[in-house]
C-alpha positions as CSV (number, residue, x, y, z in Angstrom):
1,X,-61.8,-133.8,31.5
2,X,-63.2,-131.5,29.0
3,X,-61.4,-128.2,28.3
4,X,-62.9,-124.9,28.3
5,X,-63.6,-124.8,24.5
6,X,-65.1,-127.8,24.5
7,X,-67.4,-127.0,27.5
8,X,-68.5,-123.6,26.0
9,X,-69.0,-126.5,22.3
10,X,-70.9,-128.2,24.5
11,X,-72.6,-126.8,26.9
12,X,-75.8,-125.9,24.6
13,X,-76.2,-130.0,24.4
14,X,-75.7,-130.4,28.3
15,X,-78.8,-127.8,28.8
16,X,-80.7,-129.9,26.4
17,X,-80.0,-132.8,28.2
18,X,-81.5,-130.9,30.9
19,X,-84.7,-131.0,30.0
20,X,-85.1,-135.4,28.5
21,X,-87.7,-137.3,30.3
22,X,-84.8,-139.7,30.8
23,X,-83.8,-139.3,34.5
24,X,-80.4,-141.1,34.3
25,X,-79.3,-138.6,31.5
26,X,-80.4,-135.5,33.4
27,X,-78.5,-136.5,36.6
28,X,-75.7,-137.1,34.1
29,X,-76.1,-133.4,32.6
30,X,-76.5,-131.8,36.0
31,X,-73.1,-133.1,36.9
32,X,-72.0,-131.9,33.5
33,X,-73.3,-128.6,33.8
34,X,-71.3,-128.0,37.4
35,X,-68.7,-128.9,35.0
36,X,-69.2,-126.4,32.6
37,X,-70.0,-123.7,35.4
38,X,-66.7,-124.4,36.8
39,X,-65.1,-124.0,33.6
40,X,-66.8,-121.3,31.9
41,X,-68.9,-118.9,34.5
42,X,-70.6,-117.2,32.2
43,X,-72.5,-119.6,30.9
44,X,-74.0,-120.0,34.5
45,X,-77.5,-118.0,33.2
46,X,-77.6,-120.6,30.1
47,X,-78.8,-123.6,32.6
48,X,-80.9,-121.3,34.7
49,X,-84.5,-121.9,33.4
50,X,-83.8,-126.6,33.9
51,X,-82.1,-126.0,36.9
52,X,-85.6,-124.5,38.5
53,X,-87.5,-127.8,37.5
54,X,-84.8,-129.8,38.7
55,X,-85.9,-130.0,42.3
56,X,-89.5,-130.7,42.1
57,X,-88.2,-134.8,41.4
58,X,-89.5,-137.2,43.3
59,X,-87.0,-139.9,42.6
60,X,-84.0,-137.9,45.1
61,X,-81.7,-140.7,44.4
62,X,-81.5,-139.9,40.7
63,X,-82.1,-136.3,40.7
64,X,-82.5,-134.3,43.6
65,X,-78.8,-135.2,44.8
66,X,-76.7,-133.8,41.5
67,X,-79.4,-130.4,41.5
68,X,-78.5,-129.6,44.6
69,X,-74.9,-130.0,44.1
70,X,-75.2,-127.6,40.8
71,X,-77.4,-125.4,42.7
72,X,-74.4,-125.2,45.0
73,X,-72.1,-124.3,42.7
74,X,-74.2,-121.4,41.2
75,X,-74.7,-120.1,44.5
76,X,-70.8,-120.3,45.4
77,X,-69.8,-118.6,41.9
78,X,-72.9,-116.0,41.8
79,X,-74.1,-113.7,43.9
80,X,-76.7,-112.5,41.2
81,X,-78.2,-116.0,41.4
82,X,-77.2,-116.9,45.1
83,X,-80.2,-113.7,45.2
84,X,-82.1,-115.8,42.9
85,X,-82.9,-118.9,44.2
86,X,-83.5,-117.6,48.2
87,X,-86.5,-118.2,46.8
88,X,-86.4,-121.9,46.7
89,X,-85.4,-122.2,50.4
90,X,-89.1,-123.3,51.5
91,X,-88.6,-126.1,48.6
92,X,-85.5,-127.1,50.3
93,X,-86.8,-126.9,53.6
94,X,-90.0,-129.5,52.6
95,X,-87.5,-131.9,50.7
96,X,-85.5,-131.8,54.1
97,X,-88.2,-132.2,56.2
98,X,-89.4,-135.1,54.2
99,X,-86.2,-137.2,54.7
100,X,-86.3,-136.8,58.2
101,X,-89.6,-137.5,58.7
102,X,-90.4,-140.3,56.4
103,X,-90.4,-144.2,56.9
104,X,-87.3,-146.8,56.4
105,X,-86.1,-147.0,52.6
106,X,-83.9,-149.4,51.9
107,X,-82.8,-148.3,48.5
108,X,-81.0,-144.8,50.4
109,X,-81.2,-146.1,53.7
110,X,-77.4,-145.7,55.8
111,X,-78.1,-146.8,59.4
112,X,-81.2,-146.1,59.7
113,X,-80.9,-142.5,58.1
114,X,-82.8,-141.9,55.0
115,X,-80.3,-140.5,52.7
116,X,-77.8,-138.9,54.8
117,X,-75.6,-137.9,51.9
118,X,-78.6,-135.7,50.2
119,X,-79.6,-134.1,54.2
120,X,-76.0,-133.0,54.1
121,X,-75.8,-131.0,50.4
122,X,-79.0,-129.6,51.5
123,X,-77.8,-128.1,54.6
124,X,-75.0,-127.3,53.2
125,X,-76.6,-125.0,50.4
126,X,-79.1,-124.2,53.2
127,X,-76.1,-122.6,55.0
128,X,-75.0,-120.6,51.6
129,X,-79.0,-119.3,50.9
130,X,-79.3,-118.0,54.7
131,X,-76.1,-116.7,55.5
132,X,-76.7,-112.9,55.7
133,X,-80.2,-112.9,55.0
134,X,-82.9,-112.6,57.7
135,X,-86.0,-114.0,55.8
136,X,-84.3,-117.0,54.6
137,X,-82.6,-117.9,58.0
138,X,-86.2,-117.2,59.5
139,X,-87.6,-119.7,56.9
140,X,-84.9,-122.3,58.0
141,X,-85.0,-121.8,61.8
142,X,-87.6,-124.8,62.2
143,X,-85.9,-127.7,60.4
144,X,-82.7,-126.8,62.0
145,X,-84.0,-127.4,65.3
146,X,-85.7,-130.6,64.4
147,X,-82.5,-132.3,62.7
148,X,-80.7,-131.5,65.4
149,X,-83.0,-133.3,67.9
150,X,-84.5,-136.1,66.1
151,X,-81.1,-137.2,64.3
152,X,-79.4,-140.7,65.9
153,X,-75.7,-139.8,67.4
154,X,-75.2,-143.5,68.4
155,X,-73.4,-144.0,64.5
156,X,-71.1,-141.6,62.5
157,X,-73.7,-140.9,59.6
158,X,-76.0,-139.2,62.4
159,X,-73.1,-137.5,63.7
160,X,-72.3,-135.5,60.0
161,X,-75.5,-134.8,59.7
162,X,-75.1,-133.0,62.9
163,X,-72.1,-131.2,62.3
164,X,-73.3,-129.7,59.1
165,X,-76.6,-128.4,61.1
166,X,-74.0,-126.8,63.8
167,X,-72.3,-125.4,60.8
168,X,-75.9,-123.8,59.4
169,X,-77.0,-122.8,62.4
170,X,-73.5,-120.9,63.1
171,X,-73.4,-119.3,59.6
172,X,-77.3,-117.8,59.3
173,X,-78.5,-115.3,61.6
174,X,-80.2,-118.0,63.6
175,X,-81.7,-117.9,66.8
176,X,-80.0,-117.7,70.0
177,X,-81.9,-120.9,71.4
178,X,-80.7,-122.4,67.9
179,X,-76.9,-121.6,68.2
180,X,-77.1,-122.5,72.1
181,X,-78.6,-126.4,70.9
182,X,-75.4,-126.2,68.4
183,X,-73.0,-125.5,71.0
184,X,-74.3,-128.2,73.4
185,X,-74.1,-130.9,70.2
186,X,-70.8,-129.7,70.0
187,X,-70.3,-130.4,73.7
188,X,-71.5,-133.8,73.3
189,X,-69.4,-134.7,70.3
190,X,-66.0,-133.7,73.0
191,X,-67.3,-136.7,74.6
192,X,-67.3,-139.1,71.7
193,X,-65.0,-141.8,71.3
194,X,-64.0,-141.0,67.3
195,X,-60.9,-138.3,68.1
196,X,-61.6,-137.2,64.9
197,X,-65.3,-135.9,65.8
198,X,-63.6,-134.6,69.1
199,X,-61.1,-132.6,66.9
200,X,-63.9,-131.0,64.4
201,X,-66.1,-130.2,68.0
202,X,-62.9,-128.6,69.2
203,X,-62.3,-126.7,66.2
204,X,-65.8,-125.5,66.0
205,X,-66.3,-124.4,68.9
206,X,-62.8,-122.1,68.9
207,X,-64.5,-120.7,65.7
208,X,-67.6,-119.6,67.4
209,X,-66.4,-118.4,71.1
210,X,-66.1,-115.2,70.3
211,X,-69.8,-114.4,69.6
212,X,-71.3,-117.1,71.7
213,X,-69.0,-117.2,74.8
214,X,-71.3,-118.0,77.5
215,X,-72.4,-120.9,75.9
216,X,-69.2,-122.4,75.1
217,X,-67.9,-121.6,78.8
218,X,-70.7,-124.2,80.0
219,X,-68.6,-127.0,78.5
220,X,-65.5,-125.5,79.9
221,X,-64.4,-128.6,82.1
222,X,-65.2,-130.7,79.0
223,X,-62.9,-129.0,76.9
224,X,-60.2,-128.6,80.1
225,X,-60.7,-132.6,80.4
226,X,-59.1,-133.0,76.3
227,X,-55.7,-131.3,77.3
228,X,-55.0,-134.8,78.7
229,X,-56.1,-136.6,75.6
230,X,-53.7,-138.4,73.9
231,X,-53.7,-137.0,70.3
232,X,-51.4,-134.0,69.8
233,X,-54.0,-132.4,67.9
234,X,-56.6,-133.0,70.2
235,X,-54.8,-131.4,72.9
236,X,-53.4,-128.2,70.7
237,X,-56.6,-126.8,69.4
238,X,-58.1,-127.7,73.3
239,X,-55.0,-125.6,74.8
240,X,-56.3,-122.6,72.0
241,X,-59.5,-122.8,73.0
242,X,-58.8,-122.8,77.1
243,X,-57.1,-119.7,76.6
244,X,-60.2,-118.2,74.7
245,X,-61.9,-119.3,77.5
246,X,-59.8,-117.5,79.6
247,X,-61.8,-114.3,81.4
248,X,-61.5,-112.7,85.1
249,X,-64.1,-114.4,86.3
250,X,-62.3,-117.9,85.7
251,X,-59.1,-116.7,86.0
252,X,-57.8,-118.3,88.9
253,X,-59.3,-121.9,87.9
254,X,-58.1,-121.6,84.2
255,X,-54.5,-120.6,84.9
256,X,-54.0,-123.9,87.6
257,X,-55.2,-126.0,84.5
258,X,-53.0,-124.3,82.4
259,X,-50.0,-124.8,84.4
260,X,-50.9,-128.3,85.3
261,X,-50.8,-129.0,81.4
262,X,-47.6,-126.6,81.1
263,X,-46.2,-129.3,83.8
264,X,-47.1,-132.4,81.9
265,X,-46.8,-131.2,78.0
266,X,-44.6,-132.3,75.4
267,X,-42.0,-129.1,74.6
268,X,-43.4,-128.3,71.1
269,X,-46.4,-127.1,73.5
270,X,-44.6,-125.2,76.0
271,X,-44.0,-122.2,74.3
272,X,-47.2,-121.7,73.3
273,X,-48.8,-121.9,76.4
274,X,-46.2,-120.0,78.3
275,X,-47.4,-117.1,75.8
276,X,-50.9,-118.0,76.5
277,X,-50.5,-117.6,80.5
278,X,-48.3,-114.7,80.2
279,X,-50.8,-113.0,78.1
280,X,-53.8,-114.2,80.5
281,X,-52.3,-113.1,83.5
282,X,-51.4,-109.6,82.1
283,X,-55.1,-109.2,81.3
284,X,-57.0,-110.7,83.7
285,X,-54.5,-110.8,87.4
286,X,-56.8,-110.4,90.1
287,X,-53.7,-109.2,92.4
288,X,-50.0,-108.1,91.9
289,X,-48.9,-111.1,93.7
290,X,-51.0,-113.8,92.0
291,X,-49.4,-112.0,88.8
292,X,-46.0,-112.5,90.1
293,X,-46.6,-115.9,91.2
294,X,-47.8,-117.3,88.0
295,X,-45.3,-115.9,86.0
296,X,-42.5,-117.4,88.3
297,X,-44.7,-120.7,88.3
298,X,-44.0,-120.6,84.5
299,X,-40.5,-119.6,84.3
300,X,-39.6,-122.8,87.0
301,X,-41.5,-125.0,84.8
302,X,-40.8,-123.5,81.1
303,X,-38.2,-121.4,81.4
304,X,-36.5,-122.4,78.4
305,X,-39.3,-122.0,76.1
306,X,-40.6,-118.5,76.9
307,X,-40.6,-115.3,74.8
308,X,-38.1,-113.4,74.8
309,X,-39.5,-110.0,76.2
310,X,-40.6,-112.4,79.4
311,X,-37.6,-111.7,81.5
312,X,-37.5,-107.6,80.8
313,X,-41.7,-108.0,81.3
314,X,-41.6,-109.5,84.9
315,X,-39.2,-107.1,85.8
316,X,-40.9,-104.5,85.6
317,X,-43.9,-106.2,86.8
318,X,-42.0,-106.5,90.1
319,X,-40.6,-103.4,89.4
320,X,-43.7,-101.7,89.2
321,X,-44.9,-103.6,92.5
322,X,-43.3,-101.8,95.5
323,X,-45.3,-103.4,98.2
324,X,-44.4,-106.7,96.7
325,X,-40.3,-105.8,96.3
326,X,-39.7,-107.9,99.7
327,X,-42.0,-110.8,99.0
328,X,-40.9,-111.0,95.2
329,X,-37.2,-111.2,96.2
330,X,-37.5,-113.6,99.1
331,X,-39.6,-116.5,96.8
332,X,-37.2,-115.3,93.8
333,X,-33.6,-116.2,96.1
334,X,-35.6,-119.4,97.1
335,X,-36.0,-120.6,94.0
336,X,-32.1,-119.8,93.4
337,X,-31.2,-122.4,96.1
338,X,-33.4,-125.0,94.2
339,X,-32.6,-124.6,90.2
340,X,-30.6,-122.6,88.6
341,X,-30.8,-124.4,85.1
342,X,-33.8,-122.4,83.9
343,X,-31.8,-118.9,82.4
344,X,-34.7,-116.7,82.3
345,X,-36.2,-117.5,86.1
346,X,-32.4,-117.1,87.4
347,X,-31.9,-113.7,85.2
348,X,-34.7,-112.0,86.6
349,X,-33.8,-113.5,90.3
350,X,-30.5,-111.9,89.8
351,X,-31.5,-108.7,89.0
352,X,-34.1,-108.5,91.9
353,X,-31.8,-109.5,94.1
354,X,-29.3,-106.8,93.1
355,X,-31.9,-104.3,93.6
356,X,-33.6,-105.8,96.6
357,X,-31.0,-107.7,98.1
358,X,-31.1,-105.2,101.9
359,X,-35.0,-106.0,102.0
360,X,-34.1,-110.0,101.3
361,X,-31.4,-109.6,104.5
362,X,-33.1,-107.5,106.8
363,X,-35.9,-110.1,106.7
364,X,-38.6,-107.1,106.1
365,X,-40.9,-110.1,104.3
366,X,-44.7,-109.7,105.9
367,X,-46.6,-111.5,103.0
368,X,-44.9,-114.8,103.9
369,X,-42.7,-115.8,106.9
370,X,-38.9,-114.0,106.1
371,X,-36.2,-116.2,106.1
372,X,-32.9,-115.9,107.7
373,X,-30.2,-115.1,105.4
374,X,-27.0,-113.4,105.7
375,X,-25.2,-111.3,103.2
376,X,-22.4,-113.8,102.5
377,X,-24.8,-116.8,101.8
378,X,-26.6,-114.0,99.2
379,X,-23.0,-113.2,97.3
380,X,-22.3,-117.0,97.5
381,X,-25.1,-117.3,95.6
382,X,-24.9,-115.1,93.1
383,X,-20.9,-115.8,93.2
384,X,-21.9,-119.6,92.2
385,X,-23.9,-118.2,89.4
386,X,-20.7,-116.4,87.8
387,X,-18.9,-119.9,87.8
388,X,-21.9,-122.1,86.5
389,X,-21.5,-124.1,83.8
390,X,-25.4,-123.6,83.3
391,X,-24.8,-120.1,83.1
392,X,-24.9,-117.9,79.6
393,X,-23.2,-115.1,78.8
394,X,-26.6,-112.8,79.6
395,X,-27.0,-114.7,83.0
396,X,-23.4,-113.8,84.1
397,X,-24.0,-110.4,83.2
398,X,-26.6,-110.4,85.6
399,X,-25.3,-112.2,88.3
400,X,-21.9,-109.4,88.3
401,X,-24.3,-106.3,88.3
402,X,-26.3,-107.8,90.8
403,X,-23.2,-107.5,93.0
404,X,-22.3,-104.5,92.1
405,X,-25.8,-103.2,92.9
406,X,-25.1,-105.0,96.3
407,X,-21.9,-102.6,97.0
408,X,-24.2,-99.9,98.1
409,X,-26.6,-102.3,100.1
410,X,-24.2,-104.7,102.0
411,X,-21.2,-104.1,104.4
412,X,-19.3,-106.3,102.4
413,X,-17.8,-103.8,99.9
414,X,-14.3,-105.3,100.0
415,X,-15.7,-109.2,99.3
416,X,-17.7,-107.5,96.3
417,X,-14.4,-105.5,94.9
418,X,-12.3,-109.1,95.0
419,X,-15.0,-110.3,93.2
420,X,-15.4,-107.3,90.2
421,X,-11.8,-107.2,90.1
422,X,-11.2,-111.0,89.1
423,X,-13.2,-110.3,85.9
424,X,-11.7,-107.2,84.7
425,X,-9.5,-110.5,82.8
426,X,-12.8,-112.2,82.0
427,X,-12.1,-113.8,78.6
428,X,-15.6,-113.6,77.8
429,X,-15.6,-109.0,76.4
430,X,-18.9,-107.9,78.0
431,X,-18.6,-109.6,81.3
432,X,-15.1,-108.3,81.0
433,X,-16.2,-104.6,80.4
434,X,-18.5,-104.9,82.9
435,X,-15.9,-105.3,85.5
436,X,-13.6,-102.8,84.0
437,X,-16.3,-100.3,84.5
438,X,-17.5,-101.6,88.2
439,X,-13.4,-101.2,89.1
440,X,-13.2,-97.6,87.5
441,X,-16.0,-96.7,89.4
442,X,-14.8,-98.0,92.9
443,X,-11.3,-96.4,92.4
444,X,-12.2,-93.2,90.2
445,X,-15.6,-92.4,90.8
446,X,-16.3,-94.1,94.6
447,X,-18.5,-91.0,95.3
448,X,-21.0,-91.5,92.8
449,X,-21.5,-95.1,93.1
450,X,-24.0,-95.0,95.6
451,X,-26.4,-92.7,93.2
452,X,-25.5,-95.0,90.2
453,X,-26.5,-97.7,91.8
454,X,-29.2,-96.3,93.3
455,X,-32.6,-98.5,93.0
456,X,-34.2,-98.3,90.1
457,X,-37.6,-95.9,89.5
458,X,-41.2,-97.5,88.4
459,X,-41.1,-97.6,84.7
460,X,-43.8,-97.0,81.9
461,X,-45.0,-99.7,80.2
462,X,-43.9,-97.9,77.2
463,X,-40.5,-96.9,78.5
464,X,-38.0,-97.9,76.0
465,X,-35.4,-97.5,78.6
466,X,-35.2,-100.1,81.8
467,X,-35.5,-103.7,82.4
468,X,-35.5,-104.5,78.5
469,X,-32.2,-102.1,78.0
470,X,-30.3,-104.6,80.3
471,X,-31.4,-108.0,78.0
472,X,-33.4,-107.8,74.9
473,X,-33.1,-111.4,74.6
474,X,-32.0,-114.5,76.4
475,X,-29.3,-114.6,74.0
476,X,-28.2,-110.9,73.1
477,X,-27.0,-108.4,75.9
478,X,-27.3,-104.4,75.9
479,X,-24.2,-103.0,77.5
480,X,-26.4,-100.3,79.4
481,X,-25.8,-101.6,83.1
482,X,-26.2,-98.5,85.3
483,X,-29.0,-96.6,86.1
484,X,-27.8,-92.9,84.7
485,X,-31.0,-91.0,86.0
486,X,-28.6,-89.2,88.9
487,X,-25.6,-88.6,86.8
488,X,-24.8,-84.9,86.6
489,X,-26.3,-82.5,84.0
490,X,-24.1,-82.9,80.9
491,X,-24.7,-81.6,77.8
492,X,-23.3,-84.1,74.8
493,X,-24.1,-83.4,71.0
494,X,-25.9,-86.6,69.5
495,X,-22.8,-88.2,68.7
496,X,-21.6,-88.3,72.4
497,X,-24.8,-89.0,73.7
498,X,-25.2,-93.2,72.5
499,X,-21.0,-93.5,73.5
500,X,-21.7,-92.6,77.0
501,X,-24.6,-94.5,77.6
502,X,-22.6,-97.3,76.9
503,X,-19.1,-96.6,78.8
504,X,-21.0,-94.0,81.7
505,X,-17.4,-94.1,83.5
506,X,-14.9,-93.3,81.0
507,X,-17.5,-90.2,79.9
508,X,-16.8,-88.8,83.1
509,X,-13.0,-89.1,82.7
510,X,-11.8,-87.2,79.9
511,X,-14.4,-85.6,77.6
512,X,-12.4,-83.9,74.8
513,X,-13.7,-80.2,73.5
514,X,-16.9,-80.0,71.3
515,X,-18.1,-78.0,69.0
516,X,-21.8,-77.5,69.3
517,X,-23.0,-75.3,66.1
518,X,-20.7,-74.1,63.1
519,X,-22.8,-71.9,60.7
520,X,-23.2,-68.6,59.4
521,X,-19.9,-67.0,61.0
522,X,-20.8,-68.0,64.5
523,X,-19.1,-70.9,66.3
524,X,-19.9,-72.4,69.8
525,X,-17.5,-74.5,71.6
526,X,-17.8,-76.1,75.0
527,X,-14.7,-77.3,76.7
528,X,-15.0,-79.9,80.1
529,X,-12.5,-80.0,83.4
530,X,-13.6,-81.3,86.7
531,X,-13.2,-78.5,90.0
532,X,-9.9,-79.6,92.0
533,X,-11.8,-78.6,95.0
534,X,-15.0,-80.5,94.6
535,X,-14.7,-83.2,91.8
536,X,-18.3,-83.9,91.9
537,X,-18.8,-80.3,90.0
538,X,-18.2,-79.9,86.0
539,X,-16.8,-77.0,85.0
540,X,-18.2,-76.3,81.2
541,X,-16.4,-73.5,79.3
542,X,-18.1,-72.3,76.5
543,X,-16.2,-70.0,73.8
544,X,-18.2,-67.9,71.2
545,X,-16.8,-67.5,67.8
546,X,-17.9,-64.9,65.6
547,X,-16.1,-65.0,62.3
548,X,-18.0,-62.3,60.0
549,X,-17.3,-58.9,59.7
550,X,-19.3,-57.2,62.0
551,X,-21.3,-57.6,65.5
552,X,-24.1,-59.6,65.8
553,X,-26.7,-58.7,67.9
554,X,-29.7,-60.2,69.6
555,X,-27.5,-63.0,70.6
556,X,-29.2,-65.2,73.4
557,X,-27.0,-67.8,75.0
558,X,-29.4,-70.6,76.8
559,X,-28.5,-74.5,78.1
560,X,-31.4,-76.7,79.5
561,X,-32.5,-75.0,82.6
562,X,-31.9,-72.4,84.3
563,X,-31.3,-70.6,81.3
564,X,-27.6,-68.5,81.0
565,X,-26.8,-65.3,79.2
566,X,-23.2,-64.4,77.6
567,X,-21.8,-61.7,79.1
568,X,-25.7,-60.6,79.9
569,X,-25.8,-58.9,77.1
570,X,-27.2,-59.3,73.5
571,X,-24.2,-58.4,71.3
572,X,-21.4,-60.0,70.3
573,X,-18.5,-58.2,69.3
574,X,-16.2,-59.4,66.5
575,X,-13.6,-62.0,68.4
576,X,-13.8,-64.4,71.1
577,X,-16.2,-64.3,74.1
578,X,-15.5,-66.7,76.9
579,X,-17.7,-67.7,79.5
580,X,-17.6,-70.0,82.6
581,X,-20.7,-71.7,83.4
């Protein structure tokens, strides 16, 4: 209750106190003093000199408790006397020893421990003294061990004991032997019937799998076993630390776990773990098609909860996977015929069909047995997709570029056209562009359709362009939906250049004239027709401006590659030059 005046008033008589042959008052001053030290730091030093004698009392239930509670708080606050009293860890070590060693007291006995509530504060400022010290955790090694095997786990008391030896033993520089007889308590308390205990064991052991994974991976079916307890928490920090668990040697085991628990969870777990397996299998896949499978596995079960990057993620996965292309899109359409409510699995199904859809007819499948499959049953399909009411917006999207992408793959270019061409009224605007621009390019720009919608290359992993131009999220759409890599060499200025990427046809229609530099009396303008006799070539016309008042010389004219030359020559007389390139 006391204030910080009245502590630093005070705190002279509290020392005093200190130091009275009465034990009563000098438990009551040590627990003033922590007081004080909490109020007013810098008076730690003034309690310094009683505090030493404090620990050589006999009577622990009087004194030893409250001076090793201040020594505690000293330690905590100080590093100047945490270096100080490292000394006193063989002290600490005898007192502990004692309590464990000595016979039945029934003044401090709790269930057949002697004084479980002073073990604990000494282990406990045990743990502050060794931590990041060698001699003292050397010092401290011994005791350790013995608490941890002579201490009863049949009742609770035995059990904190316990868990505040783990904690020591995990915070000093112990010895390996030491941490692995912690890890294996901790193993024991997953099998105790308290959930509570079974919750700290959980969380201690995530804490210390990092540094001690091999002994934490010997209790890995005990730990799998909790993701069916009953407690949410239980079976969250268990799902963490399965994951941690997680390596390629375990892989394949883990991950069936994983997905059983994915099957079973409640959905304020299925997000998580869907990131967890996602992020496993990336790491750790011992094959391309395992990879695949698992993340399908995941998108049936949870494909409402994943991440949003998932979809644009397997797609390049698959992408990526060329011997798998036939395999991927055969298990991909199957899954079609059996659910189309989970968004995600149905817009990456969509897309691989529309890219794979000839290997999926012509039954080219040798990982599994192909199945028979025409190419109406394929745009029926993907047609049923367009008139879902499970659809979104983004899945739609899909589903129509997919059968554009099937124009170039399938005989049945007319079927596909009825379908585009029924949209171009779409009330929904991006479906309705879409369509727009799949009809412009079937009646303007037929000839380039096949290398527009030409399959699409193996991608970086740090490719900004691809999968994740077509859907950054399940909810938001890009409008990019044609692969431009074959489109004819253009050169745009900036502004030009993020318009056509999103309306590729209408760019090729009519491209007004540019001007590409303005400055310093010279002006460069390029002007765009198509060739009457082969529309498939641009004609660019670039005129030359020079506006000052005499030649300039030394004038180099060069676009992309292979480089051009006006006029082939280096000066430019006052006037217009024109050149046709």
């Amino acid at each position: 209750m006391g204030s910080s005046e009245m502590c630093r008033d005070l705190a002279g008589e509290v020392e005093k106190l200190l130091k009275t042959s009465n034990s009563y008052l000098r438990k009551k001053a040590a627990l003033c003093a922590v007081h004080v030290i909490r109020k007013v730091p810098e008076l730690m030093e003034m309690f310094l000199p009683a505090t030493k004698n404090l620990l050589s009392e006999k009577n622990h239930g009087e004194i030893l408790h409250t001076s090793v509670v201040l020594l505690t708080e000293m330690c905590e606050r100080s590093p100047d006397m945490l270096s100080h009293f490292r000394k006193l860890v063989p002290q600490l070590v005898r007192i502990l020893k004692n309590l464990i060693m000595s016979g039945y007291s029934p003044e401090h006995d709790v269930s057949g421990i002697s004084d479980p509530f002073l073990q604990v504060r000494i282990l406990r400022l045990l743990r502050i003294l060794g931590k990041g010290d060698d001699d003292s955790s050397e010092a401290m090694n011994d005791i350790l061990a013995q608490v941890a095997t002579n201490t009863e786990t049949s009742k609770n008391v035995g059990n904190a004991i316990l868990y505040e030896t783990v904690l020591t033993i995990m915070d000093i520089k112990s010895e390996s032997g030491l941490r692995v007889l912690a890890i294996n308590i901790l193993g024991r308390f997953l099998l105790n019937n308290d959930k509570n205990i079974r919750y700290v064991a959980l969380t201690s052991l995530l804490k210390t799998v990092q540094t001690d994974h091999n002994a934490v991976q010997r209790h890995r079916s005990t730990i799998v076993d909790c993701l069916k307890d009953l407690d949410v928490s239980i079976k969250r920090r268990a799902m963490e630390l399965s994951f941690a668990l997680v390596n390629g040697n375990n892989i394949r085991g883990m991950m069936k776990e994983l997905l059983y628990f994915l099957d079973s969870c409640d959905p304020d777990f299925k997000a998580d773990c869907a990131s967890g397996i996602f992020l496993a299998a990336e790491k750790y896949a011992p094959s391309k098609r395992w990879h695949i499978d698992t993340v399908m596995r995941v998108l049936t079960t949870a494909g409402s909860y994943v991440r949003d990057d998932s979809v644009p993620n397997l797609i390049q996965l698959i992408t990526n996977s060329v011997e798998m292309h036939a395999y991927t899109v055969q298990r991909l359409y199957k899954a079609l015929l059996d659910d189309i409510s989970q968004q995600p699995l149905v817009q990456v199904a969509s897309w691989c069909i529309g890219e794979y859809g000839d290997l999926l007819v012509s039954g080219q499948c040798e990982e599994e047995e192909p199945i028979q499959v025409s190419e109406d049953e394929v745009l029926d399909v993907l047609e049923g997709l367009l008139v879902s009411n499970l659809s979104t917006p983004v899945t739609r999207a899909y589903s129509l570029t997919a059968i554009m992408k099937l124009s170039t793959r399938f005989s049945s270019v007319n079927r596909i056209k009825k379908v585009v061409s029924i949209y171009g009224s779409s009330i929904d605007v991006e479906l309705q562009q879409r369509a727009v621009e799949y009809n412009a390019l079937f009646k303007k720009y037929d000839h380039m359709r096949p290398a527009l919608l030409e399959r699409m290359p193996i991608m970086e992993k740090t490719a900004t362009n691809g999968p994740t131009d077509i859907a950054q999220t399940n909810g938001e759409t890009d409008s990019t939906i044609l692969d431009t890599k074959h489109l004819p060499s253009i050169t745009h200025p900036a502004s030009q250049v993020g318009r056509c990427n999103y309306h590729i046809c209408f760019c090729l229609a009519g491209i007004p004239p540019m001007t590409a530099y303005n400055k310093n009396g010279l002006k460069i303008e390029f002007t765009f027709e198509r060739s009457n006799p082969s529309p498939n070539i641009a004609v660019i016309t670039i005129h030359a401006t020079n506006s000052t008042e005499a030649d300039m010389t030394e004038f180099v004219f060069q676009a992309a590659v292979p480089k051009f030359t006006l006029k082939s020559k280096k000066v430019l007389n006052l006037g217009i030059e024109t050149q046709v390139l």
